[in-house]
C-alpha positions as CSV (number, residue, x, y, z in Angstrom):
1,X,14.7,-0.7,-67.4
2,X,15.4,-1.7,-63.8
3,X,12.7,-1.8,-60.8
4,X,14.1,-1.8,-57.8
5,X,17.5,-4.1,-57.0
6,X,17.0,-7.1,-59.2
7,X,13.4,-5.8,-60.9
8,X,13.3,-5.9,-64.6
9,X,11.2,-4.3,-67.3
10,X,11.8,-6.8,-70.2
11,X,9.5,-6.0,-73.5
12,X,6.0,-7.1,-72.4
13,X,7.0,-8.8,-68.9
14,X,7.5,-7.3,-65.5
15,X,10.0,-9.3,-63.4
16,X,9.1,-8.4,-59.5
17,X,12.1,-10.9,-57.8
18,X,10.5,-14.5,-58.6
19,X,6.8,-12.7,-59.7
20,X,6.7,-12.2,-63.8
21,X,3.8,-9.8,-64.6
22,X,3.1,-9.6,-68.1
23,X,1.9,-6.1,-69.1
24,X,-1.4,-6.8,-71.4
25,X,-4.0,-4.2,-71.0
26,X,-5.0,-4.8,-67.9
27,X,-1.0,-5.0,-66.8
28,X,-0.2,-1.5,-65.7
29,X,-2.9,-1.3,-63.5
30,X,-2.4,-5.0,-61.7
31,X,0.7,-3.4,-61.0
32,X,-0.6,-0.4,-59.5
33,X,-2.9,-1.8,-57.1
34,X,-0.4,-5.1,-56.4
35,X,1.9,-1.8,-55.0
36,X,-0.9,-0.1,-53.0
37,X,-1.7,-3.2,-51.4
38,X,1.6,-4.2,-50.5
39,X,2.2,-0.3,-49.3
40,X,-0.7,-0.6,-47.2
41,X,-0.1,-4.0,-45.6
42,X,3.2,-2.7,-44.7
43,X,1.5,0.8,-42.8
44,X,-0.5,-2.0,-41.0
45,X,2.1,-4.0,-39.9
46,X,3.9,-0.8,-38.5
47,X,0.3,0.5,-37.2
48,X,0.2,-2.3,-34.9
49,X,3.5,-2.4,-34.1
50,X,3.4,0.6,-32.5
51,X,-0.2,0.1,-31.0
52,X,0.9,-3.3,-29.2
53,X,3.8,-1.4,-27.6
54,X,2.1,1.6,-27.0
55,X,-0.1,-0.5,-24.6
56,X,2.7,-2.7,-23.0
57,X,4.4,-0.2,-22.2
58,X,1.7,2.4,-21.0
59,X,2.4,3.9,-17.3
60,X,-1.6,4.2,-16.4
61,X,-1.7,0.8,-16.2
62,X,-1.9,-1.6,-13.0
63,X,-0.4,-5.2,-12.5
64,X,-4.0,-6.3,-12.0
65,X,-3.1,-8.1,-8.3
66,X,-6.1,-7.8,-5.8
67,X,-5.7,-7.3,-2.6
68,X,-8.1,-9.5,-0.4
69,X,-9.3,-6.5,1.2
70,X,-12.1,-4.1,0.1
71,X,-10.7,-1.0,-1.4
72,X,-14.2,0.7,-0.8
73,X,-17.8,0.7,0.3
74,X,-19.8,-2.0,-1.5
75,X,-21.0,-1.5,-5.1
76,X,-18.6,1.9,-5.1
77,X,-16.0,2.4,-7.1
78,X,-12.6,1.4,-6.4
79,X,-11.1,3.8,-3.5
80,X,-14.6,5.1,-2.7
81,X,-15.0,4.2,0.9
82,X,-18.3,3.5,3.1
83,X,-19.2,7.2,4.1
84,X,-17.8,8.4,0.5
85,X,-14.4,9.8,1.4
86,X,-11.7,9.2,-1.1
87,X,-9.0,6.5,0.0
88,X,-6.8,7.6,-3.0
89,X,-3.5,8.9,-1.8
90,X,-0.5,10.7,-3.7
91,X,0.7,9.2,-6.7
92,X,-2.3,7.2,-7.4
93,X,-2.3,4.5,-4.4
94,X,-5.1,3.1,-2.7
95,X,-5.2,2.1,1.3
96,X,-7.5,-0.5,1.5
97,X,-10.5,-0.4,4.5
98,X,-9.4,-3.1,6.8
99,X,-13.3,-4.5,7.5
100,X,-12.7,-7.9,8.6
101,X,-12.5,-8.3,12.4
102,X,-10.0,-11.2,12.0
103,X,-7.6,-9.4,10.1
104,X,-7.4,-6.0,12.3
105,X,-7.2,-8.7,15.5
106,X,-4.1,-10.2,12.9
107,X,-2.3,-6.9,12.7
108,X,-1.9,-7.0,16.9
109,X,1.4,-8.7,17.7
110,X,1.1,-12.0,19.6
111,X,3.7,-13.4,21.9
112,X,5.8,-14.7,18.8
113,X,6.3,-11.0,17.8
114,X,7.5,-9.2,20.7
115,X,10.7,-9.5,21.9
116,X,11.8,-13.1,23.8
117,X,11.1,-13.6,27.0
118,X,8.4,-11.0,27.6
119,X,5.1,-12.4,28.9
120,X,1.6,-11.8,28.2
121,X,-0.6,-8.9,30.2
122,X,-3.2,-8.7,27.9
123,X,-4.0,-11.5,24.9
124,X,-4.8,-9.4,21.6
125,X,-8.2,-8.7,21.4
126,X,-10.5,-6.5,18.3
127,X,-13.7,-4.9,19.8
128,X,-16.5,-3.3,17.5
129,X,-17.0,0.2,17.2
130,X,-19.5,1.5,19.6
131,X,-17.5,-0.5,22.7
132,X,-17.1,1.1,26.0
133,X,-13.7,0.2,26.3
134,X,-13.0,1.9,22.3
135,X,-11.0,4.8,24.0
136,X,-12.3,6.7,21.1
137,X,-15.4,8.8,20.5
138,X,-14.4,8.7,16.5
139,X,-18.1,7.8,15.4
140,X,-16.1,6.4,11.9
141,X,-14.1,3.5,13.9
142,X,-15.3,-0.2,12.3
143,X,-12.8,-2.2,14.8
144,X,-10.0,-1.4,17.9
145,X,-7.8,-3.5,19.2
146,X,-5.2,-3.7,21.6
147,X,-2.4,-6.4,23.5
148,X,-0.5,-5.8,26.5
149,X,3.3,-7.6,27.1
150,X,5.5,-7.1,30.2
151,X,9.1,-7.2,30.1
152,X,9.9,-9.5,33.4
153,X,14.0,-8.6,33.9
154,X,12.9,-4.9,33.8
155,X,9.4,-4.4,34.8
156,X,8.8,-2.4,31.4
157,X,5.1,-2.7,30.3
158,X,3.9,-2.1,26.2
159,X,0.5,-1.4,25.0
160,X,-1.1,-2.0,21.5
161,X,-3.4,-0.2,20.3
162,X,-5.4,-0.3,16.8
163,X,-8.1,1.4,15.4
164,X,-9.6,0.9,11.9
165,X,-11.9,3.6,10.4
166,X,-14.0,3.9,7.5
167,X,-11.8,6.0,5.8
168,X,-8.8,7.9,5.0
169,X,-10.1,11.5,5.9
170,X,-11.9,9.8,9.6
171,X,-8.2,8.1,9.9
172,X,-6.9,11.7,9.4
173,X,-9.2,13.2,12.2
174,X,-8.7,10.2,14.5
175,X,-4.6,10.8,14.2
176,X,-5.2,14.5,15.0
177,X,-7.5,14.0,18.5
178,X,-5.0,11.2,19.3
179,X,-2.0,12.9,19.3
180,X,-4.0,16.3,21.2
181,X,-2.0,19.3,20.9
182,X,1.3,17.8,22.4
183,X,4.7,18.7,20.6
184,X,6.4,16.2,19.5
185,X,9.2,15.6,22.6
186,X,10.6,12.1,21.7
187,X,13.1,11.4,17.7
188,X,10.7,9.1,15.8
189,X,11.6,8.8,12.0
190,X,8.7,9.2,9.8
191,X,6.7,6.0,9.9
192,X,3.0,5.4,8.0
193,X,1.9,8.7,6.6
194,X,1.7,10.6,9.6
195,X,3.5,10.3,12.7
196,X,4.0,11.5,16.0
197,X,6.0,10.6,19.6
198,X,6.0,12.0,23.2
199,X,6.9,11.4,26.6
200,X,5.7,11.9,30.1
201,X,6.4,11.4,33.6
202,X,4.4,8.3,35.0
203,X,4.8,9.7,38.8
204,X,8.0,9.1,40.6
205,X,8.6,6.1,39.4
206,X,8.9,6.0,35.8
207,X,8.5,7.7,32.5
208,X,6.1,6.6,29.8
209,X,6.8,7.2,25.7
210,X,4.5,7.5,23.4
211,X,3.9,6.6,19.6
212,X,0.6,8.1,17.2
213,X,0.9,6.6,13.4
214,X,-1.9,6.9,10.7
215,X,-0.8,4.2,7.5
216,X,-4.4,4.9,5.1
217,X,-7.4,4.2,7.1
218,X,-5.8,3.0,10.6
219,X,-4.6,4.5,12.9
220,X,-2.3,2.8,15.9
221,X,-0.9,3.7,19.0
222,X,1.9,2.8,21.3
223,X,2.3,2.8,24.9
224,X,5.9,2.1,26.5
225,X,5.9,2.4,30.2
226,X,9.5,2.4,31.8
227,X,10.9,2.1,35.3
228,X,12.9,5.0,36.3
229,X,16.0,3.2,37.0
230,X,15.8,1.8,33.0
231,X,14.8,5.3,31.7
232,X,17.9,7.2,29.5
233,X,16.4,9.1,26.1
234,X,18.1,7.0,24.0
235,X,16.6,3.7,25.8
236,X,13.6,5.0,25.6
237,X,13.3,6.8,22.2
238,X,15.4,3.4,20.4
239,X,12.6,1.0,22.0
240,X,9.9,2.9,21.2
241,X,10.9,3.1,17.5
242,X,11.2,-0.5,17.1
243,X,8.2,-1.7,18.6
244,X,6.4,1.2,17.0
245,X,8.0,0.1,13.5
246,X,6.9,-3.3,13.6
247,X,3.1,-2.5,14.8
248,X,3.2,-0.1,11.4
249,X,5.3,-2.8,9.6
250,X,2.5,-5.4,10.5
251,X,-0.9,-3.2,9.3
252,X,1.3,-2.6,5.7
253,X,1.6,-6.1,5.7
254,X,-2.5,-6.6,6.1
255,X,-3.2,-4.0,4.2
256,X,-1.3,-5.7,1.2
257,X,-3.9,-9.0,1.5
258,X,-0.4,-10.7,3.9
259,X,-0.5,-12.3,6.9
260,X,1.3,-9.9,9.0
261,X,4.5,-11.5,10.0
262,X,6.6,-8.9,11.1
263,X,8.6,-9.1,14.8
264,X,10.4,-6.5,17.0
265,X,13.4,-7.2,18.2
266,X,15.4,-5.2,21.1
């Protein structure tokens, strides 16, 4: 009798590959129970197999990096922010709360950022909520910031401005009273979550543009004030997008626990 490929059943001896079982009284049933074991050794084996990748691979899971910022107010849980709002955004992600006064003053550009050969108006300077000079009446503002650069060979004068809220949702209302109820009159691609451009005559002389981008909990702005004899739309709405794009470039950059690095260059 043959067990198996190379398993023989030889009068009173069972021959398992090297293993010789010899089949006293007790024989039949060593058998029996050898099999079961080895059967259920083998579901284990598969059993956690399939558990280890099952885990691996699971989508739910995060890489576990930390941003240096809080994601929340203190002893909340994660995304929870200081008034209770929910910082959770679409497909699971989480805008952190910039709280630090250093790193909201980090997210203005310096002289190394803006484009060479424009001079300083206005150093970079973060102001605490409750400030006279926080244009803003947002009682969820932490921090607001703002730098001012001339462009000498044309005159042309550019304002940042930055405000970090408590939230998402006071972000979201902040957004909304700074943009008012203007249509949007100037292209801007879609920057941040929400975004919004205008323009205006500045008297006789000149034309002012205008940028309004909420990325999470901050909201920025940008001023670009232009002499008449530089103004075309194109001039204009192609500054205005780069030097709005690398104010949004640099809170994403913050917001990710990195100094923000980037530059805008015309």
């Amino acid at each position: 009798m043959v067990i198996g490929d190379g398993n023989r059943l030889r009068g009173s001896n069972i021959s398992l590959g090297p293993l010789t079982i010899s089949t006293t009284r007790g024989g039949p049933g060593a058998l029996v129970a050898l099999a079961v074991l080895v059967l259920a050794i083998v579901a284990l084996a598969v059993y956690g197999g399939v558990r280890a990748i099952g885990v691996g691979d699971s989508p739910g899971r995060g890489s576990g990096t930390a941003s240096r910022q809080d994601t929340g107010g203190e002893g909340g849980a994660a995304g929870a922010s200081a008034d209770g709002s929910d910082n959770s955004l679409a497909g699971g992600r989480i805008r952190p709360v910039l709280k630090d006064r250093d790193v909201v003053k980090s997210v203005l550009p310096g002289l190394d950022a803006v484009p060479g050969g424009w001079t300083q108006e206005s150093a970079p300077k973060v102001l605490e909520a409750g400030a006279s000079r926080c244009r803003t009446d947002q009682p969820s503002v932490l921090f607001c910031g703002e730098a001012e650069y001339q462009d000498p060979s044309t005159n042309n004068v550019v304002e940042f401005e930055v405000y970090a809220l408590s939230s998402v949702s006071a972000a979201q209302s902040a957004y909304r009273s700074a943009r008012g109820d203007a249509p949007p009159s100037m292209a801007l691609p879609a920057l941040g979550d929400e975004s919004h451009a205008f323009g205006g005559q500045d008297g006789s002389s000149g034309k002012t543009v205008m940028s309004v981008v909420r990325f999470g909990s901050v909201v920025v702005g940008v001023t670009y004030r232009i002499e008449a004899v530089d103004w075309t739309e194109a001039f204009g709405g192609d500054h205005l997008e780069v030097l709005t794009r690398m104010l949004v470039d640099r809170v994403r950059q913050a917001c990710e626990g990195q100094a923000p690095t980037a530059r805008a260059v015309l």
